[in-house]
C-alpha positions as CSV (number, residue, x, y, z in Angstrom):
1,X,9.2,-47.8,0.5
2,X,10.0,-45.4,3.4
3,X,13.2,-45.0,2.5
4,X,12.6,-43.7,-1.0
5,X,9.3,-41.4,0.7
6,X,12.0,-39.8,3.1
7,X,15.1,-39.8,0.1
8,X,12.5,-37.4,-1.9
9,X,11.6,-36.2,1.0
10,X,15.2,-34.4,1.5
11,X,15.9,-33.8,-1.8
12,X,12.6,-31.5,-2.2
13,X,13.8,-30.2,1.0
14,X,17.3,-29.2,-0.1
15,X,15.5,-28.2,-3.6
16,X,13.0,-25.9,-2.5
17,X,15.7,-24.7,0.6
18,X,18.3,-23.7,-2.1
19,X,15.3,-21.9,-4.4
20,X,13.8,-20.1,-1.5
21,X,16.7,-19.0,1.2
22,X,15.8,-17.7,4.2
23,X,15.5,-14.0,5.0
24,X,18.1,-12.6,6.2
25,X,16.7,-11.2,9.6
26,X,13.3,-9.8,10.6
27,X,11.7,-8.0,7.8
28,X,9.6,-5.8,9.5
29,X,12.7,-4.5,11.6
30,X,11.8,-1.6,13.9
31,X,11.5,1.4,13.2
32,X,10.2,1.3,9.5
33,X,11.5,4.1,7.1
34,X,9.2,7.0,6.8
35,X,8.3,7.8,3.5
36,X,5.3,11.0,3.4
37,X,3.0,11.3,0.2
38,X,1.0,14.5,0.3
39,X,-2.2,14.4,-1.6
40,X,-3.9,18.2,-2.3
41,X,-6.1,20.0,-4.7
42,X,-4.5,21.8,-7.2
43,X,-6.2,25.3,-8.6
44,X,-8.5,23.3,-11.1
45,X,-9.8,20.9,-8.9
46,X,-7.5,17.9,-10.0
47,X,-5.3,15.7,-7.1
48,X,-1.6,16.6,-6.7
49,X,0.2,13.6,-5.1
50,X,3.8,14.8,-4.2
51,X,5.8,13.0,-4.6
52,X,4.2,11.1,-7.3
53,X,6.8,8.0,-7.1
54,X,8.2,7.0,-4.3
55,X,11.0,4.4,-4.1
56,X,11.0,1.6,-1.8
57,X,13.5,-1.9,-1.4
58,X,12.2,-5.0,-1.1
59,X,12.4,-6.4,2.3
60,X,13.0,-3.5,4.3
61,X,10.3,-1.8,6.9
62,X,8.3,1.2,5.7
63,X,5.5,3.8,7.2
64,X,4.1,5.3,4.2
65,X,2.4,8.6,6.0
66,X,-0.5,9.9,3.9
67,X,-1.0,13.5,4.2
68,X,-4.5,15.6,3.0
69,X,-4.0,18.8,3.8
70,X,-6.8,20.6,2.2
71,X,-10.5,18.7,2.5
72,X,-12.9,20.8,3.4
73,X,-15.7,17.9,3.5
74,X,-17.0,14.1,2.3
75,X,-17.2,15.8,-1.0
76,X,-14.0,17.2,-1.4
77,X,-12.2,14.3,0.0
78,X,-9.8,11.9,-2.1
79,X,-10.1,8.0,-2.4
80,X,-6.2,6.6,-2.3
81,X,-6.1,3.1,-3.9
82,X,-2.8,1.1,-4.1
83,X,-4.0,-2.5,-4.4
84,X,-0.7,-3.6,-7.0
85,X,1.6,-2.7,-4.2
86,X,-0.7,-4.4,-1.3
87,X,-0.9,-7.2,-3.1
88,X,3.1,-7.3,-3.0
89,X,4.1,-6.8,0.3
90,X,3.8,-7.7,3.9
91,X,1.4,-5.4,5.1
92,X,1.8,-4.8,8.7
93,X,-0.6,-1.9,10.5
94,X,-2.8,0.8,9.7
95,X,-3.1,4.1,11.5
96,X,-6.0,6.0,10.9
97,X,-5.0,9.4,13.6
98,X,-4.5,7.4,16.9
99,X,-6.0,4.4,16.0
100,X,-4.1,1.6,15.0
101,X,-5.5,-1.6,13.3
102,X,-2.5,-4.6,13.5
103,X,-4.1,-6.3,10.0
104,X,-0.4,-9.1,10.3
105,X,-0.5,-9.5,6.4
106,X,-3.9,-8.9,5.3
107,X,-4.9,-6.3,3.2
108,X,-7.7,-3.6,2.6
109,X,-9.5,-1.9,0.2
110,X,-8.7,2.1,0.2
111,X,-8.0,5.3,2.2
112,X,-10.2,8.1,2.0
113,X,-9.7,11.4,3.3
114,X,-13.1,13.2,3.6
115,X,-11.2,15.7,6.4
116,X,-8.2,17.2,6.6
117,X,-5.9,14.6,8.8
118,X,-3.5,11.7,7.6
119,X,-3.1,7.6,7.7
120,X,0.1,5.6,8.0
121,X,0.5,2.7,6.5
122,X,3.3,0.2,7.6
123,X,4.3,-2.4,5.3
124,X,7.1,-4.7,3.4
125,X,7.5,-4.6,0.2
126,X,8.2,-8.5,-1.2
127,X,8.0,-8.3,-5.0
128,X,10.0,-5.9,-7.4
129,X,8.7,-4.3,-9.7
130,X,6.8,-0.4,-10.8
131,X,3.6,-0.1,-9.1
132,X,0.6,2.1,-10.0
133,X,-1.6,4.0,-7.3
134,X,-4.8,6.3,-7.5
135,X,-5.9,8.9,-5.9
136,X,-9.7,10.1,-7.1
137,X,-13.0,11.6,-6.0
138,X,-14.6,9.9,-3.7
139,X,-17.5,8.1,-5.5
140,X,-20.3,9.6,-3.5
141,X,-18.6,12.3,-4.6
142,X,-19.9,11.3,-8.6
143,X,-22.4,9.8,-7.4
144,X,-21.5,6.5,-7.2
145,X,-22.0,4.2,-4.4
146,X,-20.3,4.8,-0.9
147,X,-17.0,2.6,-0.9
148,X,-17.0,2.0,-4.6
149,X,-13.7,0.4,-5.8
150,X,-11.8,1.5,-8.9
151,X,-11.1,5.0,-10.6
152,X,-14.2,6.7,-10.5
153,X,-13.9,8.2,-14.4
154,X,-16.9,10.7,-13.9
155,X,-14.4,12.6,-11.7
156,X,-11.1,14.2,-11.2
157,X,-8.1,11.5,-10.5
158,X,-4.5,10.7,-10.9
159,X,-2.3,7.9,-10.4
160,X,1.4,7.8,-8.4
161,X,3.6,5.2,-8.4
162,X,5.5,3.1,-6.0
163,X,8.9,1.4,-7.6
164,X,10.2,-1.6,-5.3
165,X,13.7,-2.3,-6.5
């Protein structure tokens, strides 16, 4: 009996080995790529995300530095939401200014800019594929509850994309 426990043993070993190689290196290599996204107001009130796709490749190390340039308070501030692409990568650290929060793989909720100032977010991307982002009102901004999740339709949004080849 332990022979056949430790014969199926190695061959899921060998199986799942052969499936699932190992990385090639460290995946969160220093320094990560910088890649900035610039969120604004354009002249009728609407976000302007430049660029509005941004191409990333899986496995390599990125700081994805999130510029608002133009908030003038809470209620002009933007709500930046990219839960596909969090839930498909590695996430790594946060930097809200000076502060850094190490979150070593888990995620969080949104980013939003209620002054003018930027956030970094340093992550690996693990799964291919096109990923949608949001960037909205804030919801007091509707009046919807403080740290509501999801597009707040009342108000003025647009989505980006990240594409992880």
């Amino acid at each position: 009996m332990r022979i056949i426990t430790k014969l199926i043993f190695l061959i899921s070993l060998f199986f799942f080995n052969s499936i699932f190689p190992d990385s090639k290196g460290n995946l969160a290599q220093y320094p990560p790529k910088n890649k900035d996204i610039t969120i604004s107001t354009k002249a009728d009130g609407m976000p302007s995300i430049e660029p509005s796709e941004i191409d990333l490749y899986t496995g390599n190390y990125y700081r994805l530095n999130i510029n608002c340039t133009d908030v003038k308070d809470d209620l002009t501030g933007w709500r930046i939401e990219m839960n596909e692409l969090l839930g498909n990568s590695h996430l790594r650290l946060v930097t809200v200014g000076d502060i850094e929060i190490h979150l070593q793989g888990l995620s969080f909720n949104a980013i939003e800019c209620d002054e003018i100032g930027f956030a970094h977010v340093s992550l690996v991307p693990i799964k291919p594929g096109k990923y949608r982002f949001y960037v909205g009102n804030v919801p007091s901004a509707v009046g919807r509850p403080i740290g509501e999740a999801g597009i707040q339709e009342e108000g003025k949004f647009d989505f980006g994309y990240f594409v992880v080849k």
